[in-house]
ZADO-1210 file (C-alpha; in nm, 4 decimals, padded with zeros to 6 digits):
<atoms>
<atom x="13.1389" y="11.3284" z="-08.8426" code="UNK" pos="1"/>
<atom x="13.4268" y="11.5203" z="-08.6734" code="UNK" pos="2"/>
<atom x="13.4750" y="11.8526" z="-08.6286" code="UNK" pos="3"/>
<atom x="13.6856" y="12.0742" z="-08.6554" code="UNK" pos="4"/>
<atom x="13.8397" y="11.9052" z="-08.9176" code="UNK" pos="5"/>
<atom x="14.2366" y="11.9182" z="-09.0534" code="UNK" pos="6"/>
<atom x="14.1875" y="12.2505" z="-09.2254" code="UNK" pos="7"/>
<atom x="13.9672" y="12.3786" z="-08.9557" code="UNK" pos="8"/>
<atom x="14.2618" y="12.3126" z="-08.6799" code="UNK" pos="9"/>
<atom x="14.5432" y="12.4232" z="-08.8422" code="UNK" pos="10"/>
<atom x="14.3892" y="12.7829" z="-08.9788" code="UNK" pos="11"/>
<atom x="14.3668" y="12.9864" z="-08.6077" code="UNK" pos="12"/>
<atom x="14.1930" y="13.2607" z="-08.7627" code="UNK" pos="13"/>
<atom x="13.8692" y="13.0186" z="-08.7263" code="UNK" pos="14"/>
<atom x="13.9430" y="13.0057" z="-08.3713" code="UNK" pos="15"/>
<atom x="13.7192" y="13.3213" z="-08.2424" code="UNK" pos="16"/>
<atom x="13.4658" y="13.1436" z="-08.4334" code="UNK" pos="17"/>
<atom x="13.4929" y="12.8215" z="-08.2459" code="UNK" pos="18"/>
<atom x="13.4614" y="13.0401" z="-07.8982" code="UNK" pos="19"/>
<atom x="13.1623" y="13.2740" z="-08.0117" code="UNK" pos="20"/>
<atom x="13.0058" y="12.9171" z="-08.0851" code="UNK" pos="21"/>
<atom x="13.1558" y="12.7172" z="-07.7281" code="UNK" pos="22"/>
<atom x="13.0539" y="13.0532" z="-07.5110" code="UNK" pos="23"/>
<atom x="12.6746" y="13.0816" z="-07.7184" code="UNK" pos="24"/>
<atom x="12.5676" y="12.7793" z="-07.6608" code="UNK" pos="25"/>
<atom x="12.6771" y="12.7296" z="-07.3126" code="UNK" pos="26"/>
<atom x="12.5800" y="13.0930" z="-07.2569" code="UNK" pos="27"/>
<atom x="12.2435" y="13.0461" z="-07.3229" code="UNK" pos="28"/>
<atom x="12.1701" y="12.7488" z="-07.1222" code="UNK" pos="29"/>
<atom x="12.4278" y="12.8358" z="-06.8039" code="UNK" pos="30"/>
<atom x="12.1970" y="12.8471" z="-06.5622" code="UNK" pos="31"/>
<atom x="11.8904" y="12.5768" z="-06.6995" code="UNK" pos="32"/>
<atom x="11.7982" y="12.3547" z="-06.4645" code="UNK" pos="33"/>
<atom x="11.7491" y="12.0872" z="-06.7706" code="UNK" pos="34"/>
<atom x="12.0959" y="12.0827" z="-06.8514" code="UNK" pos="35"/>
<atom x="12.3164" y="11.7762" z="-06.6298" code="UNK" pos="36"/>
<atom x="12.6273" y="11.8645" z="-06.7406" code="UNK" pos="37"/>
<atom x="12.8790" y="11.9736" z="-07.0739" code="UNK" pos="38"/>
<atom x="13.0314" y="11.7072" z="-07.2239" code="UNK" pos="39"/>
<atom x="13.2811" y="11.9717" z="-07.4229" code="UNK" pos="40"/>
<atom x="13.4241" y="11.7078" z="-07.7120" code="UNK" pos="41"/>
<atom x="13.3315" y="11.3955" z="-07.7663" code="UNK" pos="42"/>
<atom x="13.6429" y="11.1238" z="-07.8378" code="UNK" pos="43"/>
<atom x="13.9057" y="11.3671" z="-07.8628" code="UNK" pos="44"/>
<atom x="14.1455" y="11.1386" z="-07.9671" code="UNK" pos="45"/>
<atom x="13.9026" y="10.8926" z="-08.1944" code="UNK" pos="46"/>
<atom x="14.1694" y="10.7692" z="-08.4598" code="UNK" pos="47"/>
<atom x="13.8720" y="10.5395" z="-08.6391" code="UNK" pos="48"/>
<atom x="13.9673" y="10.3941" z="-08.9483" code="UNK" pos="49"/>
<atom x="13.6983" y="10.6053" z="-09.1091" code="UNK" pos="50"/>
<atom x="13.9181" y="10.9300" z="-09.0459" code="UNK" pos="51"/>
<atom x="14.2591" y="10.7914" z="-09.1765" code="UNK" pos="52"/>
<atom x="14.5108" y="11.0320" z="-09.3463" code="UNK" pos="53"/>
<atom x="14.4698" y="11.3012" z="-09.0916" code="UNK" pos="54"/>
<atom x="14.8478" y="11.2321" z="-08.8952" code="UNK" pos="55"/>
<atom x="14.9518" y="11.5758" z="-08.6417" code="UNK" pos="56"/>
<atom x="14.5686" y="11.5586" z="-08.5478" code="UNK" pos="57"/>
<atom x="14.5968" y="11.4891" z="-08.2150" code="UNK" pos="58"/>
<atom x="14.8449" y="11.7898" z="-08.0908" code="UNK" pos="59"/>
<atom x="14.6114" y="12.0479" z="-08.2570" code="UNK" pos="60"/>
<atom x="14.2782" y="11.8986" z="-08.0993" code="UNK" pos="61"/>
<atom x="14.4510" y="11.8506" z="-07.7775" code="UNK" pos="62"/>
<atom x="14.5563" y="12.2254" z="-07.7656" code="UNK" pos="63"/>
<atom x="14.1817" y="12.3556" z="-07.8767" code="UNK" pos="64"/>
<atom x="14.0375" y="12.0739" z="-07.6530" code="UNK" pos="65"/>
<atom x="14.2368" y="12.3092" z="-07.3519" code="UNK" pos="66"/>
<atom x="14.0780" y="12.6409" z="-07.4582" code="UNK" pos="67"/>
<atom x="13.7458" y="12.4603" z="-07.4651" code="UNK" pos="68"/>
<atom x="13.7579" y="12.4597" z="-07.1596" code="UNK" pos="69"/>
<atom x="13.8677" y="12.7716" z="-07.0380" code="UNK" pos="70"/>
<atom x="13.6251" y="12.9011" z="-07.3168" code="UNK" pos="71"/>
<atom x="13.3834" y="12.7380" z="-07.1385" code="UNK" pos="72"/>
<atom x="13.4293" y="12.8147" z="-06.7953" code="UNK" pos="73"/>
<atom x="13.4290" y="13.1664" z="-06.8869" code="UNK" pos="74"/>
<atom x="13.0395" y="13.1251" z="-06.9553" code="UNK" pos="75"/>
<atom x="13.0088" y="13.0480" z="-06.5814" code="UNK" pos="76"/>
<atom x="12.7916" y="12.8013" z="-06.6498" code="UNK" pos="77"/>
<atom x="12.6215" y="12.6078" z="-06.3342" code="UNK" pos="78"/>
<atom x="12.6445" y="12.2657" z="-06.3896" code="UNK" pos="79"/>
<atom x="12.9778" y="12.0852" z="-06.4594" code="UNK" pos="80"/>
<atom x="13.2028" y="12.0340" z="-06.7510" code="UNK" pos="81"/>
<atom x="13.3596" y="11.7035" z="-06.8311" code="UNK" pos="82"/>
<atom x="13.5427" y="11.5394" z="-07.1646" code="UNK" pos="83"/>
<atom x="13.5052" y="11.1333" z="-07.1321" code="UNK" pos="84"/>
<atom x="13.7828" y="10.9098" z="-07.1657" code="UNK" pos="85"/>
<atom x="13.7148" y="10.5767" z="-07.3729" code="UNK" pos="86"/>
<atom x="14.0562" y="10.4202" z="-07.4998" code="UNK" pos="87"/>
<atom x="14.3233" y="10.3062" z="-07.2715" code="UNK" pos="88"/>
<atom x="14.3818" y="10.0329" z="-07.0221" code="UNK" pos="89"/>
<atom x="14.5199" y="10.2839" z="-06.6781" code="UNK" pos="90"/>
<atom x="14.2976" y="10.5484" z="-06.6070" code="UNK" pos="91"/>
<atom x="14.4583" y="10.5324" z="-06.2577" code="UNK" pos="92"/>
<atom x="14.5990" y="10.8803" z="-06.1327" code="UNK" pos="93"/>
<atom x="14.9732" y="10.8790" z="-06.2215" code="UNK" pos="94"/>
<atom x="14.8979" y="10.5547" z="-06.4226" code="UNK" pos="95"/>
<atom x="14.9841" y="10.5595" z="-06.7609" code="UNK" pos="96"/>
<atom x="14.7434" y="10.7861" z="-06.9270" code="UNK" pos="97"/>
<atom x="14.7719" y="10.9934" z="-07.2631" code="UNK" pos="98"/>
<atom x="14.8543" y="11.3297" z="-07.2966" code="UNK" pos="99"/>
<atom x="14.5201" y="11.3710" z="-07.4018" code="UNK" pos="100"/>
<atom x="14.3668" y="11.1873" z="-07.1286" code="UNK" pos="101"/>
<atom x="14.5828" y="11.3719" z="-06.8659" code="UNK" pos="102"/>
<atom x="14.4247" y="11.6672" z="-07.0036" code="UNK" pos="103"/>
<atom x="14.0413" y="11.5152" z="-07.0051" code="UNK" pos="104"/>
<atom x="14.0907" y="11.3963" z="-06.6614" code="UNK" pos="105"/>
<atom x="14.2431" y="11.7104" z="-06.5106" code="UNK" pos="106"/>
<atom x="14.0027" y="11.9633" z="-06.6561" code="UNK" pos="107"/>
<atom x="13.6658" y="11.7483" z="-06.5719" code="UNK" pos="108"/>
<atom x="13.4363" y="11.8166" z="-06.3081" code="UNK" pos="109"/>
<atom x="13.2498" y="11.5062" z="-06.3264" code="UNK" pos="110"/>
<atom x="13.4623" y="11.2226" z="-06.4599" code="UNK" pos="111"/>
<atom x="13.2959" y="11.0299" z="-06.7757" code="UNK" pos="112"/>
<atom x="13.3781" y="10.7496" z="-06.9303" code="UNK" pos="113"/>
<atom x="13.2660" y="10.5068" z="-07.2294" code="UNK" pos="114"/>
<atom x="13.3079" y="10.1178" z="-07.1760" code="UNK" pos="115"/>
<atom x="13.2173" y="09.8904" z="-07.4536" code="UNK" pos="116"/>
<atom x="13.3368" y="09.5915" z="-07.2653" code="UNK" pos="117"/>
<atom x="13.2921" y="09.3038" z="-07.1003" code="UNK" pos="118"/>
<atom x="13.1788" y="09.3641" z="-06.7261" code="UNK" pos="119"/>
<atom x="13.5321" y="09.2799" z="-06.5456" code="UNK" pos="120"/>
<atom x="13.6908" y="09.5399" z="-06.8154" code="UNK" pos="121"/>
<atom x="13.3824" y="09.7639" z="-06.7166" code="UNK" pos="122"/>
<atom x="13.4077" y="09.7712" z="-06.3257" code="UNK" pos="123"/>
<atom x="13.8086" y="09.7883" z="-06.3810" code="UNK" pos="124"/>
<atom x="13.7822" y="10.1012" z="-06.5248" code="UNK" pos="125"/>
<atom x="13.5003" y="10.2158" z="-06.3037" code="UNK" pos="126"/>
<atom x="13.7520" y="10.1547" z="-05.9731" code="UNK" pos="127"/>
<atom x="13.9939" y="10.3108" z="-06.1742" code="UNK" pos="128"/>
<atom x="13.7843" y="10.6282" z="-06.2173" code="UNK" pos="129"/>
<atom x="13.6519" y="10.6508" z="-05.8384" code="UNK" pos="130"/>
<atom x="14.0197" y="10.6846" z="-05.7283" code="UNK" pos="131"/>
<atom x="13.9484" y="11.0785" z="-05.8939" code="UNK" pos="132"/>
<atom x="13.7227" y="11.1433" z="-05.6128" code="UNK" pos="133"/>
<atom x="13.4455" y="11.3331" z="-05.8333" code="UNK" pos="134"/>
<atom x="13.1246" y="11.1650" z="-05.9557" code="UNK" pos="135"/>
<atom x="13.1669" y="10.9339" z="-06.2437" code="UNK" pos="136"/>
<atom x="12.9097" y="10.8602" z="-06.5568" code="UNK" pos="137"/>
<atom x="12.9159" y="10.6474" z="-06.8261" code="UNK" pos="138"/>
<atom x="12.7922" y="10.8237" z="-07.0697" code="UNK" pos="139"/>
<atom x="12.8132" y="10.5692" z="-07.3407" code="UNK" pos="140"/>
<atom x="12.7609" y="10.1853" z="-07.2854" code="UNK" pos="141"/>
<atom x="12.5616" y="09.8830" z="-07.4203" code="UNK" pos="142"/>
<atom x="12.6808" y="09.6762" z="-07.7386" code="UNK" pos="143"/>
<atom x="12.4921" y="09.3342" z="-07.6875" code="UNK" pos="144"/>
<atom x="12.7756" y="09.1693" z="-08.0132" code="UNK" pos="145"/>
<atom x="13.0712" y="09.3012" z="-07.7940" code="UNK" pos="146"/>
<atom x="13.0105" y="09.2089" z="-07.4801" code="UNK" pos="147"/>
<atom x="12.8739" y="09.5007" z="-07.3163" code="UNK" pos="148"/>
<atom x="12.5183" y="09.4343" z="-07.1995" code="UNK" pos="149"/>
<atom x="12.2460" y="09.5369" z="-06.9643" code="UNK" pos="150"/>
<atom x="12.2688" y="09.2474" z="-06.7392" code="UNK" pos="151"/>
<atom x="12.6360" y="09.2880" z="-06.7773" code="UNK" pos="152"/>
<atom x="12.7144" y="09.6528" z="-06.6885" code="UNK" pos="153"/>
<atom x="12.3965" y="09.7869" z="-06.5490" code="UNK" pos="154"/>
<atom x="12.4329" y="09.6334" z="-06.1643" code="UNK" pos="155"/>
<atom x="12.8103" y="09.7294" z="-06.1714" code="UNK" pos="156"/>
<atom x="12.6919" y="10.0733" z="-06.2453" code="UNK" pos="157"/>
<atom x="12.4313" y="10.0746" z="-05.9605" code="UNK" pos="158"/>
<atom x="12.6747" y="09.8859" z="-05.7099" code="UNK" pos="159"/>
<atom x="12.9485" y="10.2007" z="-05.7570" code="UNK" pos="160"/>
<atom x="12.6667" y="10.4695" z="-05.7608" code="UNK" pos="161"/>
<atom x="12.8033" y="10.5301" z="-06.1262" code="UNK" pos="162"/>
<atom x="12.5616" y="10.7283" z="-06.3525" code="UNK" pos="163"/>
<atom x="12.4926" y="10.4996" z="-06.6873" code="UNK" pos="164"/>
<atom x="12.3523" y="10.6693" z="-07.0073" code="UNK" pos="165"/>
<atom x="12.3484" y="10.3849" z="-07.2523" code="UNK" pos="166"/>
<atom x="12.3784" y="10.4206" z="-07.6464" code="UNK" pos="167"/>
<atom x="12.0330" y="10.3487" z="-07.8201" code="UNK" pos="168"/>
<atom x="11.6927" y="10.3868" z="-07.7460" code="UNK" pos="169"/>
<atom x="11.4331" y="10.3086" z="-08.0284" code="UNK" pos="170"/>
<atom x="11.5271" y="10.1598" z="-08.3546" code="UNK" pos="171"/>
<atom x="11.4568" y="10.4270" z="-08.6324" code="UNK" pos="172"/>
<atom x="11.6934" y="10.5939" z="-08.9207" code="UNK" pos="173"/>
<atom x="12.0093" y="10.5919" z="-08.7088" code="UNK" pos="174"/>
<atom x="11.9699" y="10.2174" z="-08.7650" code="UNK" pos="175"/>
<atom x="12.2109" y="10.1852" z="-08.4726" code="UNK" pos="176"/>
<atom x="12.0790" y="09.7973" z="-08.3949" code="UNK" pos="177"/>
<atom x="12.3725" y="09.7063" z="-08.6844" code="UNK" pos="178"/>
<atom x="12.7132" y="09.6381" z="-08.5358" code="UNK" pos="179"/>
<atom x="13.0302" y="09.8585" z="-08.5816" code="UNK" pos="180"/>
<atom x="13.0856" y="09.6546" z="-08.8856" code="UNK" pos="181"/>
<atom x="12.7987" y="09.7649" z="-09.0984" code="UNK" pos="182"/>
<atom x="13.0339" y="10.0181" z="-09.2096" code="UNK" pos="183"/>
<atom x="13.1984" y="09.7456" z="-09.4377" code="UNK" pos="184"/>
<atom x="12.9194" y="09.5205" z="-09.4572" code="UNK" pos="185"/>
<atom x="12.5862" y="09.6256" z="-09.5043" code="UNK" pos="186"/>
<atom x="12.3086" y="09.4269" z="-09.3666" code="UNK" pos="187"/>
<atom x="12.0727" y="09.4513" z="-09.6496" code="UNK" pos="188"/>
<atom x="11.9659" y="09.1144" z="-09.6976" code="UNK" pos="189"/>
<atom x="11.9108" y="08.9762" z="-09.3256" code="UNK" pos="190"/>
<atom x="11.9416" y="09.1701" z="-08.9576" code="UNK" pos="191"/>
<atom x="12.2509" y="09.0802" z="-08.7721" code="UNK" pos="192"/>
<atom x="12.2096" y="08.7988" z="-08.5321" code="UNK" pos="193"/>
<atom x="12.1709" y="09.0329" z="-08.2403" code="UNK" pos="194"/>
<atom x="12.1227" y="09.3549" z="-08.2145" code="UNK" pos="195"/>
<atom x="12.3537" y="09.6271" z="-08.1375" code="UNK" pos="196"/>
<atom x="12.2365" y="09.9106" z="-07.9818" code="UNK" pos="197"/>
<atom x="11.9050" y="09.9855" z="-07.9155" code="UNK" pos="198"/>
<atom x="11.6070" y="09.9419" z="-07.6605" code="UNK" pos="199"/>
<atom x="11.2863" y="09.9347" z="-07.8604" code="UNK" pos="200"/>
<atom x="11.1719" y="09.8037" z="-08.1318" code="UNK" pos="201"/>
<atom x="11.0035" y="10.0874" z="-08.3542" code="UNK" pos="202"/>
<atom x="10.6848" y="10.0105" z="-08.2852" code="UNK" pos="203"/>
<atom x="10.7471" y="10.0858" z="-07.8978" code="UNK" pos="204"/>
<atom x="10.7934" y="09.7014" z="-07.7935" code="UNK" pos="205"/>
<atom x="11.1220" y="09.6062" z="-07.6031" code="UNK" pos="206"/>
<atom x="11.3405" y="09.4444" z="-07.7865" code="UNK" pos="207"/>
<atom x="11.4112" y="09.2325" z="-07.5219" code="UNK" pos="208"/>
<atom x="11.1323" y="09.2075" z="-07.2428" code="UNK" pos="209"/>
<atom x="11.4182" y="09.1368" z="-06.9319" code="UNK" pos="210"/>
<atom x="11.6158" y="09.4603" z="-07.0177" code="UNK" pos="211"/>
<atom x="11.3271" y="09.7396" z="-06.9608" code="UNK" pos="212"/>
<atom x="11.2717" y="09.5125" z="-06.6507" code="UNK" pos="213"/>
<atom x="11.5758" y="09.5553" z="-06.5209" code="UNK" pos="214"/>
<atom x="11.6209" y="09.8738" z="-06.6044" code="UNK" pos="215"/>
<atom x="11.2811" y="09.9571" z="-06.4179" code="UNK" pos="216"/>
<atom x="11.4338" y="09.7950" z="-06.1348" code="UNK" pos="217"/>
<atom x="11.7544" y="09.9278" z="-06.1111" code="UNK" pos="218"/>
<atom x="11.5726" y="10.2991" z="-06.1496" code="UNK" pos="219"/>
<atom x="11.3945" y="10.2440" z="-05.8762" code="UNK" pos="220"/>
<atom x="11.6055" y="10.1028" z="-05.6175" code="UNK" pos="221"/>
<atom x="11.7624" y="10.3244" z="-05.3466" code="UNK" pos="222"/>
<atom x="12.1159" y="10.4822" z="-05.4114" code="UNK" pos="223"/>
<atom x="12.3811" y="10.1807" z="-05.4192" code="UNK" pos="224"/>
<atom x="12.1201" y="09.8706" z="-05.4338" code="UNK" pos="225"/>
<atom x="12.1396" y="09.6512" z="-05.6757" code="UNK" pos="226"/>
<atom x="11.8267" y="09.5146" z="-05.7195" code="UNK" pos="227"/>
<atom x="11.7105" y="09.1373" z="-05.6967" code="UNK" pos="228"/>
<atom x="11.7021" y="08.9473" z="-06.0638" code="UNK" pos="229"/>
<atom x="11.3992" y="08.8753" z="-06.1905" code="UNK" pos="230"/>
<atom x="11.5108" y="08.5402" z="-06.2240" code="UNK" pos="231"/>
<atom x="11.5520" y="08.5097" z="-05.8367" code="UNK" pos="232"/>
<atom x="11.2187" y="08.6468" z="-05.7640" code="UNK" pos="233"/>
<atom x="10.9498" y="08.3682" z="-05.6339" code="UNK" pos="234"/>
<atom x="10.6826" y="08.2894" z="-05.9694" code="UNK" pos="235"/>
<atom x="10.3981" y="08.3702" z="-05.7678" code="UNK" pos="236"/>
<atom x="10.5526" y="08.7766" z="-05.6616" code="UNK" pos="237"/>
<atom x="10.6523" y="08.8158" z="-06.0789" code="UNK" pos="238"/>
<atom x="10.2395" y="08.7736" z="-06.1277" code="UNK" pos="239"/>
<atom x="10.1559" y="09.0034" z="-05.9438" code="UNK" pos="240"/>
</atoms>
């Protein structure tokens, strides 16, 4: 679902609307210590095949994506505001961004980022990023079918002091363990061959035992450590 949609951009008397709802929200949480941070519009620029037949999008969104912002900051809220980029090959500053990601990039206090990738197109981007000189998150990762894993990503993460907030966490009626493809082809008669997304089966089990182990690990190592694989740890310490 997107929103605003087309009508809902072009007619500007719905705009005072959009900033009563921007400034109550944020308003009301400003100062809680629960929220981390705003992430003020998801995939600005998210041209998915889903949403075709909507051409001149981008210019509006872009435009209302800038008073989000300021709409935002008005709230004074304490903790910081950010848009993540997710398309794109240069993130670099002065590298060959979008208009749109210009924009992200510029008005974010934390820089955040979603990588689908493999883990040399992850840490690219993550070097890329650090180059802003603000703290970076990845606030959307992990798609075992295309490449983006645990395993994969995680230790980058860790390595770079990059906060990671994966996609998934227990199977259930998002049925988010289907690929990107399920939109054309239904997995009705047998489960894809891996799972997507997700962490837990719905009856609480891991779907895979070596990710919440890593995950463990990585959580509780000290700021910057990656932490030893499992797989290099002595038999007799892993009984323990």
């Amino acid at each position: 679902v997107q929103g605003p949609g087309m009508p809902g951009l072009r007619d500007r008397a719905r705009y005072p609307g959009y900033k009563a709802y921007v400034q109550g929200v944020i308003g009301a949480f400003a100062k809680d210590d629960r929220i981390l941070g705003w992430d003020v519009w998801n995939e600005p620029d998210n041209g998915a095949d889903q949403y075709k037949g909507q051409e001149g999008k981008e210019p509006l969104v872009r435009a209302l994506l800038a008073q989000v912002f300021d709409w935002a900051r008005e709230s004074d809220p304490s903790q910081p505001l950010t848009s993540g980029v997710w398309i794109g090959n240069d993130w670099t500053p002065g590298g060959k961004t979008s208009p749109m990601e210009k924009l992200q990039l510029a008005q974010s206090d934390v820089v955040t980022f979603h990588d689908y990738s493999w883990p040399e197109t992850f840490e690219r981007r993550i070097r890329q990023l650090l180059a802003y000189d603000r703290p970076v998150i990845c606030t959307e990762y992990m798609a075992r079918g295309n490449g983006s894993t645990f395993d994969g990503s995680l230790p980058i993460g860790k390595r770079y002091n990059v906060g990671m907030i994966n996609w998934g966490f227990v199977d259930g009626k998002t049925q988010t363990r289907l690929p990107w493809d399920s939109w054309q082809k239904p997995y009705v008669l047998a489960e894809p061959t891996i799972w997507f997304h997700e962490v837990f089966r719905n009856d609480g089990t891991p779907y895979r035992q070596a990710e919440t182990d890593l995950i463990r690990r990585s959580s509780a190592a000290p700021k910057g450590v990656v932490p030893v694989a499992l797989s290099e740890v002595p038999a007799v310490r892993r009984q323990r």
